[in-house]
N, C-alpha and C positions, 0 to 999 in steps of 0.2 A: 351145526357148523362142521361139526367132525364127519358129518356120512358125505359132506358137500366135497372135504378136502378129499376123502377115502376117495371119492369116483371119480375126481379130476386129476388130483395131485396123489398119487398110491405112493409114490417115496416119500412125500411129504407128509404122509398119515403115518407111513413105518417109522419116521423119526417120532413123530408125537407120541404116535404112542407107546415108544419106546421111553420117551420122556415120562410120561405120567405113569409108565411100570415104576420107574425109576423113584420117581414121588413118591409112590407108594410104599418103597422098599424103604426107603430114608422115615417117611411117618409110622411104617410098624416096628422098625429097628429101634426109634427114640423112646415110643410108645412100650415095647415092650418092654425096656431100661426103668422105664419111671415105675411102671406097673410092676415092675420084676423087684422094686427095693432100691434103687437104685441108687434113691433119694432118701435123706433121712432129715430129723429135725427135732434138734431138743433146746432145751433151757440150761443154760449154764450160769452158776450162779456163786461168787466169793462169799467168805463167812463177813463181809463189811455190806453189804447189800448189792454190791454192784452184781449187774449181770449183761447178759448178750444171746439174744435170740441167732441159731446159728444153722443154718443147711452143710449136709453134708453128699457126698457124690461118690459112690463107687463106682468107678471106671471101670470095666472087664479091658482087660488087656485089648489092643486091638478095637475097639468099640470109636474111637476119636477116628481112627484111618479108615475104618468101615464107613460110616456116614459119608465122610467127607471126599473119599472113593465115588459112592455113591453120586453124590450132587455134581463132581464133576463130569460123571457121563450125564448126568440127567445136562448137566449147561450143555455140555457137547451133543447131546441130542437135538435139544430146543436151536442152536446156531443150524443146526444140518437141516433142521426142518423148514428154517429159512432160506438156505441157499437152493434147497430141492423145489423149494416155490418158485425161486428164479429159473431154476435150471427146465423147470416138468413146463415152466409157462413159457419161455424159448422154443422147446421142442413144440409145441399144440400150436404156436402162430407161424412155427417155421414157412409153412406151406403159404398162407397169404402174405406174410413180409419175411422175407428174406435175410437174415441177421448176416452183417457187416463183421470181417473178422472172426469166422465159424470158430476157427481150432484159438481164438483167445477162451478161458475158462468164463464162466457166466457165475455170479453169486451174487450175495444181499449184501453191500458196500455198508461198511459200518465206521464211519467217519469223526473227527473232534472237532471241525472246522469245516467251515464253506470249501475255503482252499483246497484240505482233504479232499471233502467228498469231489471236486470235481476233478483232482488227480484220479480217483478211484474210478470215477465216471470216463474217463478217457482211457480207459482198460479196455471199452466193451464190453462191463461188465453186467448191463442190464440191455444189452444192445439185442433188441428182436420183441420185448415184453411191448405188450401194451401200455398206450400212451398215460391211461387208468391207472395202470399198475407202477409204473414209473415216478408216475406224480407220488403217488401214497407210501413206496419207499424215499424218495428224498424229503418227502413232509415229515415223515417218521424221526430221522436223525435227532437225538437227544440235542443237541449243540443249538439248534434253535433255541433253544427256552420253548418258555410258557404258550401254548399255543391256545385260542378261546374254544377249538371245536372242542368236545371233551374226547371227543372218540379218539380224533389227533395222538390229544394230550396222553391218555391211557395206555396208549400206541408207545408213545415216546421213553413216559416213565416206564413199562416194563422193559423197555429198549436197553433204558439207563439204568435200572437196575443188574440187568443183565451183563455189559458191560464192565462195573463196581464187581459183581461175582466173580467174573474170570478174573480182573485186575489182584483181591484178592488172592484166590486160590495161584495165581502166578507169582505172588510174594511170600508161597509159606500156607498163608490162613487156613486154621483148620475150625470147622465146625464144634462148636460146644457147647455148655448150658450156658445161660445167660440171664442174672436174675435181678428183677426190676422190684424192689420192695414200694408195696403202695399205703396197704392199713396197716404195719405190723402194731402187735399190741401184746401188753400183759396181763394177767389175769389175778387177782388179790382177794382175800377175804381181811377184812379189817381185825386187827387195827392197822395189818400192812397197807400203805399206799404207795404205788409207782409216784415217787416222784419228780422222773424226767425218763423221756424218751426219744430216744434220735436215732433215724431211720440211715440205713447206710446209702451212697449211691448205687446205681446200678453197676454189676461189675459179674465177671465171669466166673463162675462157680467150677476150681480147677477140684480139690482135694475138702474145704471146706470155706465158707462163708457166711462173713455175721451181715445178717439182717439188719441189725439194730440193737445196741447197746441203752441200756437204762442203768436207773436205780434204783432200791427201795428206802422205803423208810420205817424204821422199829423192824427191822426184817431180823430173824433171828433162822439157826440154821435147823433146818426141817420143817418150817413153814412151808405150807401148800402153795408152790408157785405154776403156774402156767402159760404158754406163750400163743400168740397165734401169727404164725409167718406172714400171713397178708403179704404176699407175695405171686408175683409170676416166673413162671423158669422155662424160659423160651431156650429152645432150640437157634443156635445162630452163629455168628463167626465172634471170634474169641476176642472181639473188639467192641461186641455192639451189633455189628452190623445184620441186616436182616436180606 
């Protein structure tokens, strides 16, 4: 697919793969945070038995605006490398149809509404592409819903994804850890027994974060306790969002 766009579309391959440099700089920068310590994870425990399984996060200064720096050229790459599909496929059909309105600019209309898009469409902004090519951007528009082809559909939801990304990073959002607790658990030798545990929601790991709060029972203090995080700590916007 990439050698297809590289020999047709060359702006359009210089935006991709400027994108997925970009990917790659955001998964070795998280990557090497986790792997570098970044993360830490103990048992905390009162002399009455309570306790709380807890992550914690060492930020390096600078490390929240580096990522999120990041992601935003990577979005701005990924938008460029759509408008240069519209714009590389204007220039290649110029010569057998002849595009209406030259000096209007040409890009990839990204609309919320029918209304929208056909304000956007009366730009000339896809005006010269093929008639192929035209269908399969206004089938794309997220705003549609649910569409049966899946290809469509796939189309769409990364559309809407994309979309939700910039709207974010336009209000602020910066990228952070993000930690969804699934197994967490504790670990006892008798006659201690855990008896109750409840796992926390998912929630953004700023400084630190409980997992999961329990209790024991006949816990006395220096008893051998242990925890296991059963958890995930995804990379993601400081909301959730992915």
């Amino acid at each position: 697919m990439t050698s297809t766009i590289g020999e047709f579309y060359p702006q359009a391959y210089a935006h991709l793969r400027t994108a997925l440099d970009l990917r790659s700089a955001v998964i070795t920068t998280w990557r090497d945070f986790v792997d570098g310590g970044g993360l830490s994870e103990d048992v905390v425990l009162e002399a009455d038995g309570a306790g709380r399984l807890r992550l914690e996060a060492m930020w390096p200064d600078g490390l929240r605006d580096e990522l999120t720096g990041h992601f935003t050229e990577l979005l701005d790459a990924l938008w460029a490398t759509l408008d240069s599909l519209v714009t590389e496929s204007v220039a290649m059909f110029s010569i057998r149809r002849r595009p209406s309105d030259p000096d209007r600019p040409r890009f990839f209309p990204m609309a919320n509404s029918e209304e929208g898009l056909v304000e956007l469409l009366r730009e000339s902004c896809l005006n010269g592409v093929l008639t192929t090519q035209y269908r399969v951007v206004v089938d794309a528009q997220p705003f549609w819903g649910e569409h049966d082809h899946p290809r469509i559909q796939t189309v769409r939801t990364g559309l809407a994804q994309m979309v939700d990304w910039q709207t974010r990073l336009a209000d602020g959002a910066m990228l952070s850890a993000w930690v969804t607790p699934v197994e967490p658990a504790v670990h006892v030798d008798p006659p201690l027994e855990v008896r109750s545990l409840e796992a926390s929601p998912p929630g953004e790991l700023t400084d630190a974060y409980v997992v999961a709060g329990f209790r024991l029972a006949d816990y006395e203090p220096g008893a051998d306790v242990s925890g296991q995080m059963g958890s995930y700590v995804d990379l993601a916007f400081a909301d959730g969002g992915t």
